[in-house]
C-alpha positions, 0 to 999 in steps of 0.5 A: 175771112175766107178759108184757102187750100186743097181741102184734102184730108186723110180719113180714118180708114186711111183713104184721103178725101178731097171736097171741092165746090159742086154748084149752089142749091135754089135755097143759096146754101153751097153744094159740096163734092168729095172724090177719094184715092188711095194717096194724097196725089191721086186725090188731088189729081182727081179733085183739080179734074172736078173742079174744072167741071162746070157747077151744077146747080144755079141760085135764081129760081130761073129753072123753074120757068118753061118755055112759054113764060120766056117767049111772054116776056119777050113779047112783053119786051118787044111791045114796049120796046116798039112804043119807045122807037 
């Protein structure tokens, strides 16, 4: 069952932290991020500002491809997508 919430706490040293989800690692494990303030507002005004921020990381190996390896297989494509037409 998934957990649901803000994901806000008060710390120790009496600042509130906020994590939110960043994006997923290569390996598929989950890339957290945590944004602090001085009050639970200010904390959560800067966690929504985050979370709409597009995730940085992907899970497909895909970007480990160049360029040249993109245009091989759509030559490959277009080879055999003219054979069928």
């Amino acid at each position: 069952m998934s957990r649901k919430g803000e994901n806000i706490y008060k710390r120790k040293d009496g600042r509130w932290e906020g994590r939110y989800k960043k994006g997923v690692a290569a390996n598929g494990r989950t890339i957290y991020g945590s944004c602090y303030g001085k009050t639970y507002r200010e904390t959560k005004e800067k966690l929504e500002k985050y979370r709409q921020m597009p995730p940085t990381g992907t899970k497909s190996s895909d970007r480990s491809k160049r360029f040249s390896d993109y245009c091989d297989e759509w030559l490959l494509f277009r080879q055999t997508d003219r054979g069928h037409a």
